[in-house]
N, C-alpha and C positions, 0 to 999 in steps of 0.2 A: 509380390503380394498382390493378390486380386481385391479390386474394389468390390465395398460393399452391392453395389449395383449390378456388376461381373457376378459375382456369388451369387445374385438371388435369381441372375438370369439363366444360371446354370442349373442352379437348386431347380428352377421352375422346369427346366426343360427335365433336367434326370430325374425329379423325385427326391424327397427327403434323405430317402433311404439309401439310396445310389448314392445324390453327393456327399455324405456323413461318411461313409463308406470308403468312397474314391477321396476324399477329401485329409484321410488318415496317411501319415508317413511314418510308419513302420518299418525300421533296416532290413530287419531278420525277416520279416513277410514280404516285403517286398523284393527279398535274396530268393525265397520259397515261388513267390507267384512270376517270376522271371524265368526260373528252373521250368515250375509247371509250364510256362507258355512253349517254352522250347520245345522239352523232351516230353509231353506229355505225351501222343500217339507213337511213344516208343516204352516209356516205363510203365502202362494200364497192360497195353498188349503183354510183353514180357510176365509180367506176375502172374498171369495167367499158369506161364510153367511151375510154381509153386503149390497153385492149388490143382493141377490140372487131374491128378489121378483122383481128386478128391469128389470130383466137380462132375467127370465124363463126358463121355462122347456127344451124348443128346444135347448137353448144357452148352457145350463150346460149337458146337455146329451150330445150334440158335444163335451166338451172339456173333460168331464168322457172318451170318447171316445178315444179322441185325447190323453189324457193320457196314455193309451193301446197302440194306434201305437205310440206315443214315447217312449215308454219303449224298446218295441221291435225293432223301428229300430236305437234306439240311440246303442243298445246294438248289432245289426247285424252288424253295419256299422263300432265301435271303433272295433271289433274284422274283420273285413274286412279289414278297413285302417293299420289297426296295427301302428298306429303311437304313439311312446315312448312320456311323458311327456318331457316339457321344464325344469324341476326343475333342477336349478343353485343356484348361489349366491341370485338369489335376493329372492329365495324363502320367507317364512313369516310361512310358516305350514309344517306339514309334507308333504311329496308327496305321492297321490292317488297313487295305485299299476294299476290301470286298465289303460287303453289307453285315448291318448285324443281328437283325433274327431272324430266327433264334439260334444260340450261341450255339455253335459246335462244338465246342468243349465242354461245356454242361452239359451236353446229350449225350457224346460218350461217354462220360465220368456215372449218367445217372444210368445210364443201360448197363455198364458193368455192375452196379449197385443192384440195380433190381435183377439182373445175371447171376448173382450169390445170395437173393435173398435165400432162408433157409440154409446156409452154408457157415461153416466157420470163416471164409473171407469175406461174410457180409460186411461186421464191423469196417471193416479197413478198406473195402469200396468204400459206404455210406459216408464214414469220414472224408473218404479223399475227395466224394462227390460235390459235397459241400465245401470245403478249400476250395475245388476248382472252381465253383459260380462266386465267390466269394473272392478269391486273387480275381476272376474278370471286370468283377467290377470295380476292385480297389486299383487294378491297373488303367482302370478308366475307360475299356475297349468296350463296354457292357453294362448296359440298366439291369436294374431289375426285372422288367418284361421280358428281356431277351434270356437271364438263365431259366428262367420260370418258364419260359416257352422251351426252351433247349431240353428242361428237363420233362417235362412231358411228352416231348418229342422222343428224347431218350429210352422212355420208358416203354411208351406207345409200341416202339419200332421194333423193341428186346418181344413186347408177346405176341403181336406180329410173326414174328420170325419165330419165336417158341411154337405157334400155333401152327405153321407152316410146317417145322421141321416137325412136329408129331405125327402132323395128317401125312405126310410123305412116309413115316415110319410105319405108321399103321396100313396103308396101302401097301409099302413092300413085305409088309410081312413082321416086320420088328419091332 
């Protein structure tokens, strides 16, 4: 059990809202945001084939796309910011060694989100977007700042890369 003095030094550093958050011990969420940390760049990808004839060719070549610039600038930008993980008491996992914003798994979660808006797999992105920045920070690896940046970032990169893949289609012809 963390002293009151522990808690308010943590509270101060993460924000009200982060430690309320990371500070909950939830079985069943915390079985869910375990799952998510693993296999998450394997079960968003995958669903894909569910909605894919629904979705086409221009949609999935955007977010193939979008995938590439968030790699790279999720990965420019934690080694830019250099900001040190939160991992404290309330951790739940081990703590990532890289830096934390903005969250790379909030940015893939919210570009597949914003990748179906208008689609019948909006709903079930949008939900899982939010689970995913919500398990980062109840697993402790993640503020608030950092899904909020993640998901902008996410979004950002999805019309980016929608905007790219159209002006290349209109150029070849399609």
């Amino acid at each position: 059990m963390a002293t009151l003095t522990a808690l308010a030094a943590a509270s101060t550093a993460m924000g009200p809202i982060t430690s309320f958050i990371a500070s909950q011990n939830i079985g069943i969420f915390t079985a869910l945001s375990l799952f998510i940390d693993q296999y998450f760049y394997i079960v968003l990808p995958a669903s894909i084939i569910i909605f894919y004839k629904k979705l086409g060719r221009r949609r999935v070549a955007s977010l193939v796309l979008c995938m590439l610039l968030l790699y790279l600038s999720i990965t420019f930008l934690k080694v830019f910011f250099h900001q040190p993980r939160p991992c404290n008491e309330y951790l739940k996992e081990s703590c990532p060694e890289d830096y934390t914003f903005p969250s790379g798994h909030s940015s893939v979660a919210f570009a597949f989100a914003y990748f179906a808006v208008g689609t019948a797999a909006f709903p079930f992105y949008y939900i899982s977007a939010f689970l995913v920045a919500l398990s980062r920070m109840y697993l402790g690896v993640h503020v608030l700042n950092d899904v909020i940046g993640g998901a902008v970032v996410g979004i950002f990169c999805y019309f980016v890369a929608q905007k790219v893949v159209e002006a290349c289609l209109r150029y070849e012809g399609g």
